[in-house]
ChimeraX commands (.cxc) that place a marker at each C-alpha (Angstrom):
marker #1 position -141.10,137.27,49.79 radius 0.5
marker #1 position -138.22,139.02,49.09 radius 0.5
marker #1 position -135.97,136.92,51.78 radius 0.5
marker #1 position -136.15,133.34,50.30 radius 0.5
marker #1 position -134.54,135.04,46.84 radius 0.5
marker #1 position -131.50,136.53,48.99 radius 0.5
marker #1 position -131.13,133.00,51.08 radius 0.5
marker #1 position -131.20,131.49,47.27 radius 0.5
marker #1 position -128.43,133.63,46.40 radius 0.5
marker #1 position -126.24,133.47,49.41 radius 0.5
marker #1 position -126.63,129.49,49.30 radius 0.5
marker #1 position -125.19,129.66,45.71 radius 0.5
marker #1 position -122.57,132.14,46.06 radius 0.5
marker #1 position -120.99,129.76,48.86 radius 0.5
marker #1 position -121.55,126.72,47.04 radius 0.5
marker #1 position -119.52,128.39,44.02 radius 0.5
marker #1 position -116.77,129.44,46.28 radius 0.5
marker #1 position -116.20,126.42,48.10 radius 0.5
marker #1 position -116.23,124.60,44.77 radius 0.5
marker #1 position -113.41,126.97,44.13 radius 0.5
marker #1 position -111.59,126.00,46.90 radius 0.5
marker #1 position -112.15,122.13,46.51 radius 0.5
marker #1 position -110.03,122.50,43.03 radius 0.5
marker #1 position -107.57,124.68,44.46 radius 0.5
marker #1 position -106.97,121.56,47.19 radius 0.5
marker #1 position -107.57,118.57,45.30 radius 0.5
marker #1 position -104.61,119.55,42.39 radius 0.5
marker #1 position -101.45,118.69,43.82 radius 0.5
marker #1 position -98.27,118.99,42.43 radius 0.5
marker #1 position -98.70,117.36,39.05 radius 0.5
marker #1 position -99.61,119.07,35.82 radius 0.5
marker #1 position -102.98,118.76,34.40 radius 0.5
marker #1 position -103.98,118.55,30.78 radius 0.5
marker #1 position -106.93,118.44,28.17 radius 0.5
marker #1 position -107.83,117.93,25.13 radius 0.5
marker #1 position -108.59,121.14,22.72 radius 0.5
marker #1 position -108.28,119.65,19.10 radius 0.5
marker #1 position -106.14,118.52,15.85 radius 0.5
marker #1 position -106.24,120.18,12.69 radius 0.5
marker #1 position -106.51,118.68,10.20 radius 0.5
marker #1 position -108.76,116.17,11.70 radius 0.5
marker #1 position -108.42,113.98,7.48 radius 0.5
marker #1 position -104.55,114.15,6.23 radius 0.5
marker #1 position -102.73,112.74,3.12 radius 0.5
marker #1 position -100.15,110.50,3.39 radius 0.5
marker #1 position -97.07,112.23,4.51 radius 0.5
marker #1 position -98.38,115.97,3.22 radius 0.5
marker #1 position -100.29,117.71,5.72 radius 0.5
marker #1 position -98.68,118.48,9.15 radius 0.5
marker #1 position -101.49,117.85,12.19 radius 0.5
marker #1 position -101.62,120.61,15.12 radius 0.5
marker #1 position -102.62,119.43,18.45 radius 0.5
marker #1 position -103.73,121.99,21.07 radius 0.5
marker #1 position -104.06,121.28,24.65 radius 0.5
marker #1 position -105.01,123.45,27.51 radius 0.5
marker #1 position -102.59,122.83,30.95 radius 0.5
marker #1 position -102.48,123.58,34.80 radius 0.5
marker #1 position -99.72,123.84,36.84 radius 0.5
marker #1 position -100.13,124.80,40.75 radius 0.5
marker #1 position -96.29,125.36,41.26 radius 0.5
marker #1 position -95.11,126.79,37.15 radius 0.5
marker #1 position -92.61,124.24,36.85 radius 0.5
marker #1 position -93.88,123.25,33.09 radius 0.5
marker #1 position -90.84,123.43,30.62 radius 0.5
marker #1 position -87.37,123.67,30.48 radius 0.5
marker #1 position -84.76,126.36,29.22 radius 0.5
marker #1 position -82.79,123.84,28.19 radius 0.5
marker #1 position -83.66,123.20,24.37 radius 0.5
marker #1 position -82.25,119.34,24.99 radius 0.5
marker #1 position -84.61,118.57,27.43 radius 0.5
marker #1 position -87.94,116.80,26.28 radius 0.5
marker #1 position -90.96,117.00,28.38 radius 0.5
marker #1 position -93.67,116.45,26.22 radius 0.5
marker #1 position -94.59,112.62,24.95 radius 0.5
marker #1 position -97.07,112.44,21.79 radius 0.5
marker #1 position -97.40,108.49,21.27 radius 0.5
marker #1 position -99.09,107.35,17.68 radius 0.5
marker #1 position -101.22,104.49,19.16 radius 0.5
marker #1 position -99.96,102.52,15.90 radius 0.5
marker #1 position -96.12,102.46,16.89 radius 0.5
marker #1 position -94.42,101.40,19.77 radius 0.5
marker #1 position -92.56,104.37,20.21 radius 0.5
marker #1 position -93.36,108.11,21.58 radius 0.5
marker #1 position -92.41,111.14,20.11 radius 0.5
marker #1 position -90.75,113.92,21.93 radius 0.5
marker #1 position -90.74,117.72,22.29 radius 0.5
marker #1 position -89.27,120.36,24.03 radius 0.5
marker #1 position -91.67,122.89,25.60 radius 0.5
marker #1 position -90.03,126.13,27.01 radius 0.5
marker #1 position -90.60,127.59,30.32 radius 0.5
marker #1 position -94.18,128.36,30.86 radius 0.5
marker #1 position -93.49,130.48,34.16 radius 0.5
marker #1 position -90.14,132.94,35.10 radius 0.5
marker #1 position -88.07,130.30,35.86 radius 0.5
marker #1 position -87.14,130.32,39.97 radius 0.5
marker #1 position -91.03,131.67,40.76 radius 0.5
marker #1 position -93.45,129.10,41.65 radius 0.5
marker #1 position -96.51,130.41,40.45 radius 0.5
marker #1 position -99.86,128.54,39.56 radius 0.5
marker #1 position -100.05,128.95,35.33 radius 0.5
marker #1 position -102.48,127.92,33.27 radius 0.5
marker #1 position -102.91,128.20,29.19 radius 0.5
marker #1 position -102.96,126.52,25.81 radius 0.5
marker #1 position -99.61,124.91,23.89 radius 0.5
marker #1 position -100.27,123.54,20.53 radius 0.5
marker #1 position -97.79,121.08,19.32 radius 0.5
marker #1 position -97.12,120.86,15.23 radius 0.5
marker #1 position -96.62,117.35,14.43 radius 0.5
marker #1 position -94.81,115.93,11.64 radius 0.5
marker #1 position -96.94,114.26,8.45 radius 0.5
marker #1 position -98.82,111.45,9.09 radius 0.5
marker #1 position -98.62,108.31,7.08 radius 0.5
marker #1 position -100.04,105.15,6.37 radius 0.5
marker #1 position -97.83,102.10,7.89 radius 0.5
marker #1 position -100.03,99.17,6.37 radius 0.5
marker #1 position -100.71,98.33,2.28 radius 0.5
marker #1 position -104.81,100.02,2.98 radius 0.5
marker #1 position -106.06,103.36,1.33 radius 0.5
marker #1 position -106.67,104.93,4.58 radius 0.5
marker #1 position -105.57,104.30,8.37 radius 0.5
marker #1 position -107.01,105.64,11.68 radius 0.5
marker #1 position -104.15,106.77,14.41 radius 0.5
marker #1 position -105.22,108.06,17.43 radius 0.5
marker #1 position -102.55,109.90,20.29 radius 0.5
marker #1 position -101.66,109.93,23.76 radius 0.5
marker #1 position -100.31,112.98,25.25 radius 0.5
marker #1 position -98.77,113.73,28.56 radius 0.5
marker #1 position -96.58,116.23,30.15 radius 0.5
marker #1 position -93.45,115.97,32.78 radius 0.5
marker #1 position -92.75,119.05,34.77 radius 0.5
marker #1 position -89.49,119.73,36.17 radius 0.5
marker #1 position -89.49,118.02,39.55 radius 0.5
marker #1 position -90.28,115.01,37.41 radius 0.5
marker #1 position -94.37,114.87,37.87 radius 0.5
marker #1 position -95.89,113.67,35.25 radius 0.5
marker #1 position -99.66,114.77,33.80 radius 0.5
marker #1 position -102.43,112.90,33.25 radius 0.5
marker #1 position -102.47,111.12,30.12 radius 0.5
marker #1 position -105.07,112.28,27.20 radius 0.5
marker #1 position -106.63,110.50,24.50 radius 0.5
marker #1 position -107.65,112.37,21.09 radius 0.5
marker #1 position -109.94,111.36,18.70 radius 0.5
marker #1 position -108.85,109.31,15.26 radius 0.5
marker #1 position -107.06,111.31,12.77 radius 0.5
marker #1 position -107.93,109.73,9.49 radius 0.5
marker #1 position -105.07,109.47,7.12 radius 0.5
marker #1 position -105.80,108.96,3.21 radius 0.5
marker #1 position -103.38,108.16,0.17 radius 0.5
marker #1 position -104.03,110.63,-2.23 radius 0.5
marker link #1:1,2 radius 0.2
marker link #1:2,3 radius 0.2
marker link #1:3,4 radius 0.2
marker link #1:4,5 radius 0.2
marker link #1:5,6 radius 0.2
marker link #1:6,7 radius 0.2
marker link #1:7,8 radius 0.2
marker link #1:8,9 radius 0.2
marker link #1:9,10 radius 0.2
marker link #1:10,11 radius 0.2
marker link #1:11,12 radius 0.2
marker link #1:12,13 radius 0.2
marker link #1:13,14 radius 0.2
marker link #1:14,15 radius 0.2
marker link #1:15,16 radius 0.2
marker link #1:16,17 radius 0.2
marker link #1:17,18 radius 0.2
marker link #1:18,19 radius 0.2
marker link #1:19,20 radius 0.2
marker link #1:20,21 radius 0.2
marker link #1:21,22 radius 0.2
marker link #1:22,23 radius 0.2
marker link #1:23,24 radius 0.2
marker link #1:24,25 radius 0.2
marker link #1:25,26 radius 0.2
marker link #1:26,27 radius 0.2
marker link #1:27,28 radius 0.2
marker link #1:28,29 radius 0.2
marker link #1:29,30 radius 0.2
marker link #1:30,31 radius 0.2
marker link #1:31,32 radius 0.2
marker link #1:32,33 radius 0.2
marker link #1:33,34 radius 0.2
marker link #1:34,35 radius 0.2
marker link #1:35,36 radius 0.2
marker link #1:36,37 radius 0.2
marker link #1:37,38 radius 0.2
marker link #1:38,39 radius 0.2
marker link #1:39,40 radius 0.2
marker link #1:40,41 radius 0.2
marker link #1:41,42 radius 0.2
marker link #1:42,43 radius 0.2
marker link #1:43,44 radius 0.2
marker link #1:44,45 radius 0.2
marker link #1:45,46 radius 0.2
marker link #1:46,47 radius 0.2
marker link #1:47,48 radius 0.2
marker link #1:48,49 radius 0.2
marker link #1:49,50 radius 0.2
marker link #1:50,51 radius 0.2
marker link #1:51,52 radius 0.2
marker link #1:52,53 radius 0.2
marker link #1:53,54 radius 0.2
marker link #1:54,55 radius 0.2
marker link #1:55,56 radius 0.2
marker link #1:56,57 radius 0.2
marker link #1:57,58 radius 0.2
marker link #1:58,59 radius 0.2
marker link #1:59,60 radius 0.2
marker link #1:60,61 radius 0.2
marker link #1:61,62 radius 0.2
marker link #1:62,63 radius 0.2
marker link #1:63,64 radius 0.2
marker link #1:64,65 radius 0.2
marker link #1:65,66 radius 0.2
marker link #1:66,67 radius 0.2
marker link #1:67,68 radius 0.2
marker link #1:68,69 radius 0.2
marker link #1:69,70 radius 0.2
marker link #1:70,71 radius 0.2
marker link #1:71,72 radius 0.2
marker link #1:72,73 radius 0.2
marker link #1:73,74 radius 0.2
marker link #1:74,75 radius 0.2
marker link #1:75,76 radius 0.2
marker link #1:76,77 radius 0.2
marker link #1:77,78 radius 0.2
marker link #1:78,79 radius 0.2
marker link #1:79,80 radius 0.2
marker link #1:80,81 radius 0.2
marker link #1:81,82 radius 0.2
marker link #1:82,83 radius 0.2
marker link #1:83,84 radius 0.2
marker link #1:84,85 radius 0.2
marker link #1:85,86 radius 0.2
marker link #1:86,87 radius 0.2
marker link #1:87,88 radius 0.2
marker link #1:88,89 radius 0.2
marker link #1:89,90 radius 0.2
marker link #1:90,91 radius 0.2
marker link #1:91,92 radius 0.2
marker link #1:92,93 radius 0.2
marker link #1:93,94 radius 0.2
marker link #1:94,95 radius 0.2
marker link #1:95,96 radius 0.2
marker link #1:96,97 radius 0.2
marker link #1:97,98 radius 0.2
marker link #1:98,99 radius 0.2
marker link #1:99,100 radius 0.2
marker link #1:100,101 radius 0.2
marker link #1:101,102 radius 0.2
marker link #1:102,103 radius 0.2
marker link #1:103,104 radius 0.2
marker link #1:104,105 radius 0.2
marker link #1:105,106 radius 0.2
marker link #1:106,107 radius 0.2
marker link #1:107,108 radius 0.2
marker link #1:108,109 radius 0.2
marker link #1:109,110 radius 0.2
marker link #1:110,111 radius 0.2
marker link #1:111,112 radius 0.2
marker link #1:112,113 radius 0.2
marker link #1:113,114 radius 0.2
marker link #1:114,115 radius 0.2
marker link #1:115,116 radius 0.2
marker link #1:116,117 radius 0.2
marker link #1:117,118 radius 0.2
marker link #1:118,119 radius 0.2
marker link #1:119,120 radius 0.2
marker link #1:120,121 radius 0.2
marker link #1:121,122 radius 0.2
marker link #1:122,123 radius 0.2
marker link #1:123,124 radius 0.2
marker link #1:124,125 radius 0.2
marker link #1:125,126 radius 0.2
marker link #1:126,127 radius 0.2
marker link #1:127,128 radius 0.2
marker link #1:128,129 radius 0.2
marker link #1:129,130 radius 0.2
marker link #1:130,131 radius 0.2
marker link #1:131,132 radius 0.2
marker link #1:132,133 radius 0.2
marker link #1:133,134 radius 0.2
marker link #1:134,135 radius 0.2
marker link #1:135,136 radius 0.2
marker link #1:136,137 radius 0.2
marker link #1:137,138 radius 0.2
marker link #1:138,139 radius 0.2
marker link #1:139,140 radius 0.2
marker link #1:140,141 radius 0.2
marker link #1:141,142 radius 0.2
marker link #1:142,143 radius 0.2
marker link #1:143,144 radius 0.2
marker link #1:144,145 radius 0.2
marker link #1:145,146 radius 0.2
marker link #1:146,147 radius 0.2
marker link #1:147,148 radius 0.2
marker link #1:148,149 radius 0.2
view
């Protein structure tokens, strides 16, 4: 009775590792990314500042820059036709090429309203360059709301 448990086991534990090892091959050289959250998730017009956190992967650590000129991060306001930029600093020793993986959270300036209404919806898209020029996938986050006082 005892033997069917053990075959149970076994079955999972190489299920799990291959699993393992299916992520490890499928991720290729560009950065991944996800969606954590933004607080506040309700702003006033041009008052409250909105932190977005993400989580990232990188198989080869070459997220960031040293140089404080270089922009690798794109956070586009789905109401305006252009993105905003930031700078994110090395993630990794620069020179090692290292898988890394962690959390950034981005501060973003005060939303506002751009039409004549009380209250406007803006939701972002997010994505990441690494140095050798990959870009991430691109994330969606849900609708800030943004209120006049």
């Amino acid at each position: 009775m005892k033997y069917p448990i053990y075959i149970v086991s076994l079955v999972l534990l190489f299920a799990t590792c291959s699993k393992k090892e299916e992520e490890i091959v499928e991720m290729g050289p560009e950065p991944q990314i996800a969606f954590v959250s933004l607080d506040p998730m309700v702003v006033e017009n041009f008052k409250n500042s909105v932190t977005l956190t993400i989580t990232y992967k990188d198989m080869n650590g070459d997220l960031g820059s040293e140089n404080p000129d270089v922009y690798s991060l794109s956070v586009k306001d789905g109401r305006l036709d252009e993105e905003d930029w930031y700078h994110v600093p090395p993630l990794a020793p620069p020179g090692y090429e290292i898988p890394i993986q962690g959390s950034l959270q981005i501060v973003l300036n005060s939303m506002f309203i751009l039409g004549n209404g009380d209250t406007e919806y803006a939701s972002l898209t997010v994505k990441i360059r690494d140095r050798a020029g990959h870009w991430s996938n691109v994330i969606h986050t849900p609708s800030i709301v943004i209120k006049k006082p």
